[in-house]
Structures are given as structure tokens and as C-alpha cells.
N, C-alpha and C positions, 0 to 999 in steps of 0.2 A: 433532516433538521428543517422543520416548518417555519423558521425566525430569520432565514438568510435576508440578509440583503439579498438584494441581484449582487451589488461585487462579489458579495460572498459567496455569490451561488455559481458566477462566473468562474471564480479562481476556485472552488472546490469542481470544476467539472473540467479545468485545467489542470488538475491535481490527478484524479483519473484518470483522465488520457496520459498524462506524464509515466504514470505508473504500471500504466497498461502497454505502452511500449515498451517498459524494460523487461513486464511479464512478455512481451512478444521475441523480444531479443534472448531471454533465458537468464537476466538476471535477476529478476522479479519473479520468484517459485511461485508465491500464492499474496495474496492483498487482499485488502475491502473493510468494510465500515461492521462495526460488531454496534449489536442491539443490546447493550446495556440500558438498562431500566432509569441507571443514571446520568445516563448524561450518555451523548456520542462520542465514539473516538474509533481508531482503525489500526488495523493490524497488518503486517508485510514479515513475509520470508524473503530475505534476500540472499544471493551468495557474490560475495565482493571476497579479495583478494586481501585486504588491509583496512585499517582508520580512514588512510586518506581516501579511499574509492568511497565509502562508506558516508563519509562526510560533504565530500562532491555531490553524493544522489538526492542528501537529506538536504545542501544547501541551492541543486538545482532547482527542487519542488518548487512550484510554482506557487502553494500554500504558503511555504517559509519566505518565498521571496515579497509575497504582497502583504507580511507581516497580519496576517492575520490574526495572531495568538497560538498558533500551534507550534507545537515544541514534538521533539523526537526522545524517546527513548530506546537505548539498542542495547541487545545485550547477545552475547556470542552464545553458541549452539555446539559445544562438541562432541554432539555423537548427534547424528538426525537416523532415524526411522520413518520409511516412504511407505505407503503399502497403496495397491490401486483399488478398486474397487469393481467386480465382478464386473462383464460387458454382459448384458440383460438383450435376451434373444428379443429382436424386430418384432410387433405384433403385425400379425398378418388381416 
């Protein structure tokens, strides 16, 4: 987003690292910001245990806390499909 403020470019890179720690601790599967044509917005896999874990993460975000306008949407997953992606031989 070309239009931040600096707060807002502080608290979205607060937002990040928030996010990127729970992808380091294993409860953050995949994140990051999609390039829709319309407008910006971002996307997360998480796996939490309940609402209430679920709602701690979205009300910890550092985004949600400096009121920025962002809002969560979460919807549950009951069946996920993982697949890896080939390991591509070292050029030498």
C-alpha cells in the first residue's frame, strides 16, 4: 500500500512480525498480503484449539489493537489437504 501513513506503515510491519512469530511457533501454517487488483487485504492459516484461542490472536494483532480499520474474518476448515512441493536438485 503506497498511501500509509508512517503509523500505518509502523503498525502493519508490527502486524507481520506478530504474525511471523506464531508462523515460527507452528501456529501460524501460512500468512501474507494477496494482490488483489481491488484493493489490499491478507490471508492466514491458522490452527488453534477453539473461538476463544482464535479470538486472543485476532485481538492480540497489533493491527486490531491500533484500530486501524481492519477487521477479521475466520471461517473453520474441516478437512485441509497439504501437499509439498518437489526439492529441485542444487545447480551446480
Amino acid at each position: 500500500m503506497m498511501d500509509m501513513t508512517e503509523r500505518e506503515a509502523e503498525t502493519m510491519q508490527a502486524h507481520g512480525a506478530y504474525w511471523k512469530r506464531l508462523a515460527e511457533a507452528g501456529t501460524a501454517i501460512a500468512f501474507g498480503p494477496v494482490a488483489d487488483p481491488k484493493g489490499g487485504w491478507g490471508v492466514g492459516i491458522i490452527a488453534v484449539t477453539d473461538d476463544d484461542e482464535l479470538r486472543r490472536l485476532q485481538n492480540g494483532d497489533p493491527a486490531i489493537r491500533e484500530s486501524l480499520g481492519m477487521k477479521y474474518e475466520a471461517y473453520p476448515m474441516p478437512t485441509v489437504v497439504a501437499g509439498s512441493r518437489p526439492q529441485q536438485p542444487a545447480s551446480s
